[in-house]
matplotlib code that plots the C-alpha trace (Angstrom):
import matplotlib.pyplot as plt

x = [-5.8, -4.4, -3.0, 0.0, 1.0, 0.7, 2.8, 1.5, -0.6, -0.1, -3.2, -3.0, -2.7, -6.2, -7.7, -7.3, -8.2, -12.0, -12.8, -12.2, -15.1, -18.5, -21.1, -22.2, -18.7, -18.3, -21.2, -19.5, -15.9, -16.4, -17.3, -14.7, -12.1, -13.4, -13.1, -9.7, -8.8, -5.8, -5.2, -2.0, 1.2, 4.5, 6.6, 10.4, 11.0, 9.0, 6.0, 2.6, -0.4, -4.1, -6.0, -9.7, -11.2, -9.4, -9.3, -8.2, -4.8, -3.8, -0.5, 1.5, 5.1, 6.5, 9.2, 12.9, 10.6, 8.5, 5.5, 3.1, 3.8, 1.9, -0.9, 1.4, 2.8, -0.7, -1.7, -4.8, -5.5, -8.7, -10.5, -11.9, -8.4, -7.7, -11.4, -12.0, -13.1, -10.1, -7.5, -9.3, -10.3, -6.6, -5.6, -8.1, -6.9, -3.4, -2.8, -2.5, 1.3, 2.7, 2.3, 5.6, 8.0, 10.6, 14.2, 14.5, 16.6, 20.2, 21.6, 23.8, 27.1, 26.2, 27.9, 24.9, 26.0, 26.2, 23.0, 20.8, 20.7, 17.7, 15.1, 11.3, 8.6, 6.2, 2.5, 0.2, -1.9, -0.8, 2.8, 4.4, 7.2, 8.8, 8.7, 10.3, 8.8, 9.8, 13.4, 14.7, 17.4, 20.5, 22.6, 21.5, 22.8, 21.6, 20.3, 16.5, 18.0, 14.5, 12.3, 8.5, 5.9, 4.2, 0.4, -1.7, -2.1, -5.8, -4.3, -4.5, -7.9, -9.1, -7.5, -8.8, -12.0, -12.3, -10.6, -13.6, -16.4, -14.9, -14.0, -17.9, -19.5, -17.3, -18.2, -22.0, -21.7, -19.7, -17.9, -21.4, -21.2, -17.6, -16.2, -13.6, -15.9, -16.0, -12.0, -11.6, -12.3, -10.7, -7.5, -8.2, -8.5, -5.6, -3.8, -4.7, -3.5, -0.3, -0.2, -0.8, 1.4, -0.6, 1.3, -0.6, -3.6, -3.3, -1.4, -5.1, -6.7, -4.9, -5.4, -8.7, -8.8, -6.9, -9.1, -12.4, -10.4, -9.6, -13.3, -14.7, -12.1, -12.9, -9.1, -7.4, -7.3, -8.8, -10.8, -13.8, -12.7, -9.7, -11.0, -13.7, -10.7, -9.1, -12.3, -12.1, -8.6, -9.2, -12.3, -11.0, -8.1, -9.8, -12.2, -9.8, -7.6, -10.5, -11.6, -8.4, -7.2, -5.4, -2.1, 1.7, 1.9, -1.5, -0.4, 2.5, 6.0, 7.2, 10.4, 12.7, 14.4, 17.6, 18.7, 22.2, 22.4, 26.5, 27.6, 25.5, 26.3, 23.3, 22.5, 21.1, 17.8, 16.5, 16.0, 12.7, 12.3, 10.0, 8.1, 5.9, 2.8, 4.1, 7.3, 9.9, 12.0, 14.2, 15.9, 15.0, 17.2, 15.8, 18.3, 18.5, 20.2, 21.7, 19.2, 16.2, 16.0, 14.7, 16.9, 15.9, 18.9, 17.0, 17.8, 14.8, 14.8, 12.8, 12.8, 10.7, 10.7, 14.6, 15.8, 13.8, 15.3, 18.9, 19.3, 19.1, 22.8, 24.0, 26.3, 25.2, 26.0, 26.6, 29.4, 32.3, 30.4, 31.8, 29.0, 26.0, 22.2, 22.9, 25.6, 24.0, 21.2, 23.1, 25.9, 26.2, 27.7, 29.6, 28.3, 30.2, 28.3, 25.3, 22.0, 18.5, 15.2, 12.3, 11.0, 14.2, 15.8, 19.5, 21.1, 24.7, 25.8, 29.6, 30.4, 29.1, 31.4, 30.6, 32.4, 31.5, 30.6, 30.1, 26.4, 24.4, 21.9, 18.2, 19.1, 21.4, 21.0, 19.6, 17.9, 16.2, 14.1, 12.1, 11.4, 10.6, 7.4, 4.0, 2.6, -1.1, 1.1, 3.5, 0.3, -2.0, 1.5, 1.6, -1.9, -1.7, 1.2, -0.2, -2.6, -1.0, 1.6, -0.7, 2.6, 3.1, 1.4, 2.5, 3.2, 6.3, 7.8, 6.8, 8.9, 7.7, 8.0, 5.5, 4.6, 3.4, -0.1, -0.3, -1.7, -5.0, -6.1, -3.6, -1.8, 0.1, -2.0, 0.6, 0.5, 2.4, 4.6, 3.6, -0.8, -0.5, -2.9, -3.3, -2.0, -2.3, 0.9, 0.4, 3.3, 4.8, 4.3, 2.0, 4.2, 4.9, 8.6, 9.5, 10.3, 7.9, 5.1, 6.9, 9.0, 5.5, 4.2, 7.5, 7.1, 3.2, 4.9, 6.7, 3.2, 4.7, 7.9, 9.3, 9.8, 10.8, 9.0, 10.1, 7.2, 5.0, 1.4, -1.3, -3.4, -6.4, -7.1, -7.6, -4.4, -2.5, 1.2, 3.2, 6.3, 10.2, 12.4, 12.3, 15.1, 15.4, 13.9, 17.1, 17.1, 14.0, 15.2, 12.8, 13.9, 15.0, 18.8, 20.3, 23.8, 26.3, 26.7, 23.4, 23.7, 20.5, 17.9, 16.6, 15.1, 11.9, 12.0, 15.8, 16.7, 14.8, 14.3, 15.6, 14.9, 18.4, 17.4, 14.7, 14.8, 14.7, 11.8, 8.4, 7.6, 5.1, 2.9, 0.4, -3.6, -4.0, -6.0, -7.6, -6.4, -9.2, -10.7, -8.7, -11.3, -11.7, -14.0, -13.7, -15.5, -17.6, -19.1, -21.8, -20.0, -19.3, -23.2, -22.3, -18.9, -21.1, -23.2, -20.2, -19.1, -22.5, -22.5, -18.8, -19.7, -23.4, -23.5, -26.0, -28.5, -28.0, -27.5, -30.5, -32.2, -30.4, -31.8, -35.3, -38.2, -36.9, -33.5, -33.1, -34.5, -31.7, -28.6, -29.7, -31.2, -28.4, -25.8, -28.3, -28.4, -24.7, -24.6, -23.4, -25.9, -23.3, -22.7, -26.3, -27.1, -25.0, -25.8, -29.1, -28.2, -26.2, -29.3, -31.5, -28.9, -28.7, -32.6, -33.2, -33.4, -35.9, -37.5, -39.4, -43.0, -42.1, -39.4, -36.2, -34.1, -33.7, -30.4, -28.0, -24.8, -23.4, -21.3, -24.0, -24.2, -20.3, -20.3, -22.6, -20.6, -17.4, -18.9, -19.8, -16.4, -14.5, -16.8, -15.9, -12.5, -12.2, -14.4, -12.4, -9.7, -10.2, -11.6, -7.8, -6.5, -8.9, -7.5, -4.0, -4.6]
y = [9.2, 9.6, 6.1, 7.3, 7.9, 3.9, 0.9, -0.7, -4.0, -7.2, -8.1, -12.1, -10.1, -7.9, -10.4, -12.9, -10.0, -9.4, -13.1, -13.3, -10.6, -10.8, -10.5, -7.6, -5.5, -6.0, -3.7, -1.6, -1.7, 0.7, 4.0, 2.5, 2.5, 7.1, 7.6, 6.8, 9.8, 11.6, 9.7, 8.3, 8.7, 7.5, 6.3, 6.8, 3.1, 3.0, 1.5, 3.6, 4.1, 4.9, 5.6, 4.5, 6.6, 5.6, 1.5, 1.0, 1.6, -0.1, -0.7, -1.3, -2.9, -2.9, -5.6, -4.9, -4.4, -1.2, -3.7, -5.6, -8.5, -11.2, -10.6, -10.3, -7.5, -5.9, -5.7, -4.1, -3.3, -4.0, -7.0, -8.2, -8.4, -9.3, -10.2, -6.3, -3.2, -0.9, -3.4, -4.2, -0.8, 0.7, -2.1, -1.3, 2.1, 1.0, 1.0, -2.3, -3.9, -4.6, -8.1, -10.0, -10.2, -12.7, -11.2, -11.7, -15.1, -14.7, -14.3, -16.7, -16.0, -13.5, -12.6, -13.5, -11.3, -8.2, -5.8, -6.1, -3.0, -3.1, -3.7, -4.7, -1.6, -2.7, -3.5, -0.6, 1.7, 3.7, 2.6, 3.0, 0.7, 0.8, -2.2, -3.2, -6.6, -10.1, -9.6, -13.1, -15.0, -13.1, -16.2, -19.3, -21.9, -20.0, -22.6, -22.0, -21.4, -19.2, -22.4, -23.0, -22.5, -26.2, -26.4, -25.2, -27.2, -28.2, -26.1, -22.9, -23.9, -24.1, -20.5, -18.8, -20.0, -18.8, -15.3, -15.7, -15.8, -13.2, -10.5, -11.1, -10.5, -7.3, -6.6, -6.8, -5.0, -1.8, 0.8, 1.6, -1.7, -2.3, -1.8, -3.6, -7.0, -7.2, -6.0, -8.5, -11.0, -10.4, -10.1, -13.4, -15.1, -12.8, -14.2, -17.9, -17.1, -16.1, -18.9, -21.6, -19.6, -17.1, -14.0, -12.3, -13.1, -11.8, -8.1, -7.9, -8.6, -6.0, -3.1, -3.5, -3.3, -0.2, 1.6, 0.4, 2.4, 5.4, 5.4, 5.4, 7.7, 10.3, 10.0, 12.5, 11.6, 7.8, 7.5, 5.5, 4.1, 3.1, 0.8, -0.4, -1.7, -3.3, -5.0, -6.4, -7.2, -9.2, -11.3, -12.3, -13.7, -15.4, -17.1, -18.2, -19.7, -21.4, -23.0, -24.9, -23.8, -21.2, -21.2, -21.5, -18.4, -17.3, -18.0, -15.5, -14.8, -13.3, -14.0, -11.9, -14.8, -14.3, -15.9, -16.2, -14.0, -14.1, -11.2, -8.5, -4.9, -2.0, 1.0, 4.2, 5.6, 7.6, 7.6, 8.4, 9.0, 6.9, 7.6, 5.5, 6.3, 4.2, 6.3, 4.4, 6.3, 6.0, 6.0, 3.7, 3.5, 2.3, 0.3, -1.4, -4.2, -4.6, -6.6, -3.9, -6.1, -4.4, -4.0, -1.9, -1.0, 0.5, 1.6, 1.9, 2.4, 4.0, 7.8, 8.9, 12.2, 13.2, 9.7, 9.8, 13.5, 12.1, 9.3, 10.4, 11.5, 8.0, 5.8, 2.5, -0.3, -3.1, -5.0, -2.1, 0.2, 3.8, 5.4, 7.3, 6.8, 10.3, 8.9, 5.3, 6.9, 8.5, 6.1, 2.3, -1.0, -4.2, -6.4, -9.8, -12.3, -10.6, -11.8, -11.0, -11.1, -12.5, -8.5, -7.4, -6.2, -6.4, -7.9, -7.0, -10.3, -11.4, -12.7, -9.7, -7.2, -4.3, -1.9, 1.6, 2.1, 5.1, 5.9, 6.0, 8.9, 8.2, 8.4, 5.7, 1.8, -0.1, 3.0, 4.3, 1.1, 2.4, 5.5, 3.4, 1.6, 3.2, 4.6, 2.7, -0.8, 0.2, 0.9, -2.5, -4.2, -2.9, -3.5, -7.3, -7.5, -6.0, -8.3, -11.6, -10.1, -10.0, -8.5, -5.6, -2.5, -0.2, -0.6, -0.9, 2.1, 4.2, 6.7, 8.6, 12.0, 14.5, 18.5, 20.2, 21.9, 23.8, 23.4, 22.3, 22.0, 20.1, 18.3, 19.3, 18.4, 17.1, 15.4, 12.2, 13.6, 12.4, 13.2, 11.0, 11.2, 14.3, 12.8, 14.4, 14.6, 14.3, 14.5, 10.6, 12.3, 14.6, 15.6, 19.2, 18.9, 16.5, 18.8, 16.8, 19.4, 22.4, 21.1, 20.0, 23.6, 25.5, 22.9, 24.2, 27.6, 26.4, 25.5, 23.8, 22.5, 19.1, 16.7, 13.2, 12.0, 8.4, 8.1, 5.4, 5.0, 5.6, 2.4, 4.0, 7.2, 7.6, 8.4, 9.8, 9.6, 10.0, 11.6, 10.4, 12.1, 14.5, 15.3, 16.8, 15.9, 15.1, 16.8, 19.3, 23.2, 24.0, 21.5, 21.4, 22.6, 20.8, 20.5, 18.5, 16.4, 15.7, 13.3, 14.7, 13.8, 15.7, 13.2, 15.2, 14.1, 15.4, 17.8, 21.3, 22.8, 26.6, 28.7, 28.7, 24.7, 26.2, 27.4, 30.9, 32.7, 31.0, 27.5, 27.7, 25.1, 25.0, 24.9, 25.2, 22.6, 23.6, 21.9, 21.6, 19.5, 16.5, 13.5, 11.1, 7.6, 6.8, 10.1, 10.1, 6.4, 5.9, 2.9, 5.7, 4.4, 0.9, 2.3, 4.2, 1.1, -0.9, 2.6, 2.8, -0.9, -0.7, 2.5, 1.5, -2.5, -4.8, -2.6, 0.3, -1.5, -2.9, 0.3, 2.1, -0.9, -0.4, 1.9, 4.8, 4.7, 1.2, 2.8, 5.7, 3.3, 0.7, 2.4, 4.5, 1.5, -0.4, 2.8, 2.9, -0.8, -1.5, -4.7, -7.2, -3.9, -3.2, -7.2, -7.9, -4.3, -5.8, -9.3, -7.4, -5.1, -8.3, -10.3, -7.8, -7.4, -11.1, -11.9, -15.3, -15.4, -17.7, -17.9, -16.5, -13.2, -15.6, -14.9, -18.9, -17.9, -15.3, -15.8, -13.2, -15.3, -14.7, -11.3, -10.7, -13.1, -11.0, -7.7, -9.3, -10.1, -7.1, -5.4, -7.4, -6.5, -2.9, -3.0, -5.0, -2.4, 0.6, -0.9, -1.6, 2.3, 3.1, 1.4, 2.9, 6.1, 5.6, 5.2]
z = [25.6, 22.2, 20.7, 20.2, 23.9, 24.7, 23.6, 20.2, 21.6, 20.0, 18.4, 20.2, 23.5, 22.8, 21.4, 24.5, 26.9, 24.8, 24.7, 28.8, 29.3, 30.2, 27.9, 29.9, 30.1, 26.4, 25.8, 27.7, 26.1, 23.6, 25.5, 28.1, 25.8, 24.7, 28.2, 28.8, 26.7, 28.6, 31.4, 30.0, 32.3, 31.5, 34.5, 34.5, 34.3, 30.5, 31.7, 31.2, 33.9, 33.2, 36.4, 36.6, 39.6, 43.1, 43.2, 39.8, 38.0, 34.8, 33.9, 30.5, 30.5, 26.9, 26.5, 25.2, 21.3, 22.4, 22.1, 24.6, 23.2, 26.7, 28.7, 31.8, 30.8, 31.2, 34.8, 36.5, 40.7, 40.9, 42.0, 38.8, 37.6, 34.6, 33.1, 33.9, 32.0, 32.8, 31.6, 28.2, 27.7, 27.7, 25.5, 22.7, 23.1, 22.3, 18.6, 17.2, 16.5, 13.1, 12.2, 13.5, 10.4, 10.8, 9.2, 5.4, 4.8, 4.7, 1.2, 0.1, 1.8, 4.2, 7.3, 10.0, 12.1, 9.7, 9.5, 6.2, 4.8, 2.9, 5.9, 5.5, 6.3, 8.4, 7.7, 7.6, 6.2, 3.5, 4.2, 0.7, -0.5, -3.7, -6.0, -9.3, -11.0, -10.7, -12.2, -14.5, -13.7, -14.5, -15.6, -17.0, -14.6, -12.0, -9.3, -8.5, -4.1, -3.7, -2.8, -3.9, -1.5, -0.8, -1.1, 1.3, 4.3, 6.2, 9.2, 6.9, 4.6, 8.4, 9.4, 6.2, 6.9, 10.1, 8.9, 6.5, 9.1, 11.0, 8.0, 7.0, 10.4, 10.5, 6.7, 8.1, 10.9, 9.4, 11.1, 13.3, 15.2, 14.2, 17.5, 19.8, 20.3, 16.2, 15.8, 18.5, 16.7, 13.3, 15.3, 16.8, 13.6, 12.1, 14.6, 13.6, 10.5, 11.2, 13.5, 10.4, 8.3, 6.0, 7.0, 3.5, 4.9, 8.6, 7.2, 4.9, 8.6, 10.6, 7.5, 8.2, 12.1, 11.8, 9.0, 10.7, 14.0, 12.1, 10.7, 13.8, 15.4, 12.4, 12.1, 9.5, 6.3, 6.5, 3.3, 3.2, 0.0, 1.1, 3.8, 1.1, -1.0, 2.1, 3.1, -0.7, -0.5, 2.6, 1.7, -1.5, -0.3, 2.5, 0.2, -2.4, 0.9, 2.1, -1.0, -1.0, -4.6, -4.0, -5.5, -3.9, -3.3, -2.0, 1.3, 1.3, 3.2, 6.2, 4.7, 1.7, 0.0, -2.0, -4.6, -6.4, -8.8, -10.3, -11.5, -13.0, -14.0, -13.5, -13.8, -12.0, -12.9, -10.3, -6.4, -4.6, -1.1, 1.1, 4.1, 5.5, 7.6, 10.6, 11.2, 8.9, 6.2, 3.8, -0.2, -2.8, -6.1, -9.1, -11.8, -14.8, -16.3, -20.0, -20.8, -19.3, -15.6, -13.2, -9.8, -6.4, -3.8, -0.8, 2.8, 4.6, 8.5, 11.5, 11.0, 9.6, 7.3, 8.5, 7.6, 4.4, 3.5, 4.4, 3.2, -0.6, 0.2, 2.4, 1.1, -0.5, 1.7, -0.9, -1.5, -0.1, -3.2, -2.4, -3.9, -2.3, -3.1, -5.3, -7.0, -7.8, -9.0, -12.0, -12.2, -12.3, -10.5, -11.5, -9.0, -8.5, -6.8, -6.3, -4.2, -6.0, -3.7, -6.3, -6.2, -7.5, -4.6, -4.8, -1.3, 0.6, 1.4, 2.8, -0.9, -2.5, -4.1, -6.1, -8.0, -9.7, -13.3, -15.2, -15.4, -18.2, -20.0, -20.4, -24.4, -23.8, -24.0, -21.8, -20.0, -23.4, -23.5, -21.0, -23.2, -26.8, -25.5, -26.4, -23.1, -24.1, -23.9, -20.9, -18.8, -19.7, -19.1, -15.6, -15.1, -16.0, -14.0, -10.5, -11.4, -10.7, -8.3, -5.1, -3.6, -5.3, -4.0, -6.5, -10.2, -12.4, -13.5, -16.7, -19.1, -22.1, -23.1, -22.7, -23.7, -20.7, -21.4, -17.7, -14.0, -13.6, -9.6, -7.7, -10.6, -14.0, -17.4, -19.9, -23.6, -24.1, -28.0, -30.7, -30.2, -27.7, -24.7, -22.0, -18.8, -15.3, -13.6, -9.7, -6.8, -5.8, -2.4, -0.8, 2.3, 1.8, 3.1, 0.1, -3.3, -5.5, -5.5, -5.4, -8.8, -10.5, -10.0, -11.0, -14.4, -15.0, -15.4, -18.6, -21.2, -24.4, -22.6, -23.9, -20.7, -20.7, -17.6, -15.7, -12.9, -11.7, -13.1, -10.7, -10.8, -9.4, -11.6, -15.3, -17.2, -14.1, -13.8, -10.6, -11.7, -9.8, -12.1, -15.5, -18.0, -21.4, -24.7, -27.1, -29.6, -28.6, -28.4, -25.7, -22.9, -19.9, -19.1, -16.4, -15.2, -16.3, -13.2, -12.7, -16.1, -17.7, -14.6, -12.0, -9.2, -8.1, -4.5, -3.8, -6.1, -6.6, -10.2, -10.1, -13.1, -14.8, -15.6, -18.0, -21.3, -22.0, -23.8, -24.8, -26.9, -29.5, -28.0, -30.9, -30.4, -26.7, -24.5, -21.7, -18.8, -17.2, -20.1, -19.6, -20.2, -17.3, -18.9, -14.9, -13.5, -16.5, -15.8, -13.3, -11.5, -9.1, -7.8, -6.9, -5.0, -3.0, -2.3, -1.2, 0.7, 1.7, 3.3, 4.9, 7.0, 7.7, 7.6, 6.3, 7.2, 5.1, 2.2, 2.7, 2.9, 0.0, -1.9, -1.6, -3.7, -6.0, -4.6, -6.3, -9.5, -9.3, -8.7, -11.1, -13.7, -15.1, -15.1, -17.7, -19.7, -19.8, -20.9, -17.2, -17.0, -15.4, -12.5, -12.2, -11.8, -9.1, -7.4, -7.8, -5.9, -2.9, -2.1, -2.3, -0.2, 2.5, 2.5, 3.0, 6.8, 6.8, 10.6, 12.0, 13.5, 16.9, 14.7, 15.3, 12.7, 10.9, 9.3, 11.0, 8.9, 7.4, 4.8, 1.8, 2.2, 2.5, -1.0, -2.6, -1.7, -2.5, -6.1, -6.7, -5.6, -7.0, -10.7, -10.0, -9.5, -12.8, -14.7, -13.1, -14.3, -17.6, -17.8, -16.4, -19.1, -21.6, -20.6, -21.6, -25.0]

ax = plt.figure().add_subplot(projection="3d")
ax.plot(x, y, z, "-o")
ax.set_aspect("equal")
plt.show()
């Protein structure tokens, strides 16, 4: 049975229905829950079937939400009913339900019974949201309404602990053993977290059921990394929870707060489409204030890639504004009484009222600010700042201008004016119905155009830009031409580039570079080793760490790091293959210490070691 043909399961509800079985039907769960492949029916009144042989027929009843939300609502015929096989099996096949989000708290002055129009995405993986940084209070008697998270209470140091235990028995087990006993029981203690109010914590939880399910399901396009980096995300939070020094914020929020923001004026830099791997869709509007704040008026929905194509044309639905997403984008707002979520995000309250302005050019104050900053400084900015936000998947955004140098595999190789560094320019989205792509590739035709690029910095790769919009170079003769109306900015994920918006004839480009010989300090670096160590311990467990740490394979991942100067790398690399090796038994082979917690601190350690040195490589890159 595919997942997608039954109900998402709330994770409480599977949870509960793994602890009730025996010891002996939970070895069985897992190939119970492959052979229930395509025995899904859906009955006319909504409710879904899966027959086991002649006695037994499970049966799913999704309340009002689309979701399983209680154990009644999960019923079984057979006698054993409801400790049995069939009923636990079809509810691990069931994907697993967003965590609950609670509705963003009403803005100051809004109607309570008017829709918000800028609606949370659910958790999941690879669910991209759009994020601007913390934006400063726009008026100086502002009142702080957006309150301070207290201190963490012993409920929730108790909660993280157990999420603690739980992530590092699944950390030691791996995808191998990582099956629905082990998910089990990081939903359970997800769910205790969510229950003591550490909704952070519990999304880190349920990213990682879902990627170890994908790994073991071979699903499309899961990346082993990717589930390394949740694993990380998850354990680290978890520790610093339990150690009871976390800060305010640690714990998280279910909840957007607004704040009152007075009156404001911004204006449009681009829009970007966003789609979002568990079927929502939608616009996102970037915007800047006089004074360079950051602003986000989005309109996210279920969808998918149809709402996400629209909705760069639908209107704007703040404050009575009779602009559309395209017009907002290149034009501007006077916004009187306006609501700001601590991320930026402008809200459509009752009291809100907002009135058109005429947009601004990228050469123009306050948008040129983005332009001025060295790229080198823009990018360790952005760094230091996704560091402390925990909150923010996705960096600030990033203009400079650029001289395109030509295609080089599945991105565009440009260098940032003035013998700046090459960057590699690479789609904001892969989905082959979105334009960004197909406007990259039509751009690598042009070596030795002038661009002036405003994109989003890709964390993760060495000096790798993901362009949302392009415009001219004032005052460059070979530059972009675009019309009039479109204010001197194409946005990459709506509107297509045709060949009348470039210049005719050919740029003198100067001593060419081959694309292909764009430096890369992160590829180059042999901390690619110890990520295949951590890789090699979250698909195989304890076990194969232990193993890739012994004799000459030891040698071969620790010896080049020390040659490289990598000793702090190698040294914990080191500590993990000794930590997973050590299993002390006693006279008569019982093991005298079974926890997983010092192996799970070791492989944190030396994660959390390599995402700092990636990093600082990234960053290295960019200048």
């Amino acid at each position: 049975m595919s997942p997608e043909l039954l109900p998402p399961v709330a994770p409480d509800v599977l949870a509960e229905t793994v602890e009730q079985l025996s010891a002996r039907l939970r070895k069985k769960l897992d190939a119970a829950i492959e052979g229930c492949a395509g025995h899904a029916v859906r009955a006319a009144d909504g409710s879904f079937g899966v027959q086991f042989g002649e006695d037994a027929l499970v049966t799913l009843r999704p309340g009002p939400s689309g979701t399983v939300t209680e154990a009644g609502q999960a019923v079984c015929t057979c006698l054993l009913a409801p400790r049995c096989l069939h009923r636990a099996a079809v509810l691990g096949a069931a994907p697993i339900a967003d965590a609950e989000t609670a509705p963003d708290l009403p803005e100051p002055g809004a109607d309570p019974t008017k829709p918000i129009a800028d609606l949370p995405e659910p958790t999941g993986p690879a669910a991209p949201e759009p994020s601007a940084p913390t934006a400063p209070p726009l008026t100086p008697t502002a009142p702080p309404l957006i309150p301070t998270a207290p201190p963490l209470t012993p409920a929730q140091i108790r909660a993280a602990t157990a999420l603690w235990g739980a992530a590092a028995e699944a950390l030691s087990a791996g995808v191998t053993a990582g099956g629905a006993v082990v998910q089990a029981e990081l939903l359970r203690a997800a769910h205790t977290a969510r229950l003591a109010g550490l909704p952070r914590a519990e999304a880190a939880a349920l990213r990682v059921v879902r990627g170890l399910r994908a790994a073991r399901e071979r699903g499309r396009g899961q990346r082993l990394g990717d589930l390394t980096d949740a694993f990380r995300e998850l354990l680290a939070g978890a520790a610093l929870l339990a150690s009871g020094t976390a800060g305010p914020g640690a714990a998280g929020t279910a909840r957007r707060a607004y704040a009152q923001g007075g009156s404001l004026k911004a204006y449009g830099l681009c829009r970007e489409p966003v789609l979002s791997a568990t079927g929502y869709g939608g616009v996102s509007t970037h915007l800047v204030g006089p004074d360079g704040s950051r602003y986000t008026v989005s309109d996210v929905r279920p969808g998918g890639l149809a709402r996400a194509r629209g909705a760069g044309s639908a209107s704007v639905a703040l404050g009575g504004a009779v602009l559309d997403h395209a017009g907002l984008a290149r034009g501007g707002l006077r916004i009187v009484g306006a609501t700001v979520s601590p991320d930026g995000r402008l809200g459509a309250g009752r009291g809100v009222s907002a009135t058109p302005l005429r947009g601004v050019d990228w050469s123009e104050e306050p948008a040129s600010a983005l332009f001025a900053r060295p790229v080198g400084e823009a990018m360790a900015a952005a760094l230091d700042d996704g560091a402390r936000e925990a909150d923010a998947p996705e960096a600030a955004l990033l203009g400079c201008d650029v001289e395109v140098v030509g295609a080089a595999g599945e991105y565009l190789v440009a260098r940032v004016a003035g013998g700046g560094p090459l960057l590699r320019l690479r789609p904001a989205h892969p989905h082959p119905e979105l334009p960004h792509a197909a406007n990259l590739r039509r751009i690598a035709e042009h070596p030795g155009l002038a661009l002036r690029v405003l994109g989003r910095p890709d964390l993760d790769r060495a000096a790798t830009l993901r362009p949302l919009a392009v415009g001219p170079v004032p005052g460059e003769p070979y530059t972009l031409r675009l019309p009039e109306e479109w204010l001197g900015r194409a946005d990459l994920g709506y509107d297509r580039l045709q060949g009348s918006h470039f210049p005719r004839g050919a740029a003198d480009p100067g001593p060419a570079v081959p694309p292909a010989a764009v430096p890369d300090p992160l590829a180059d670096a042999p901390l690619w080793r110890v990520r295949r160590l951590l890789e090699t311990g979250v698909a195989g467990g304890r076990r194969a760490v232990a193993e890739a740490g012994r004799g000459t394979d030891a040698a071969a991942l620790l010896a080049p790091l020390r040659r490289a100067g990598l000793g702090g790398a190698a040294q914990l690399a080191a500590a993990l293959a000794a930590e997973a090796d050590r299993r002390p038994r006693d006279a008569f082979g019982r093991l005298t210490d079974a926890s997983a917690d010092g192996y799970a601190r070791a492989w944190l350690a030396s994660a959390v070691h390599l995402a700092a040195a990636e990093r600082s490589l990234v960053v290295a890159s960019w200048s």
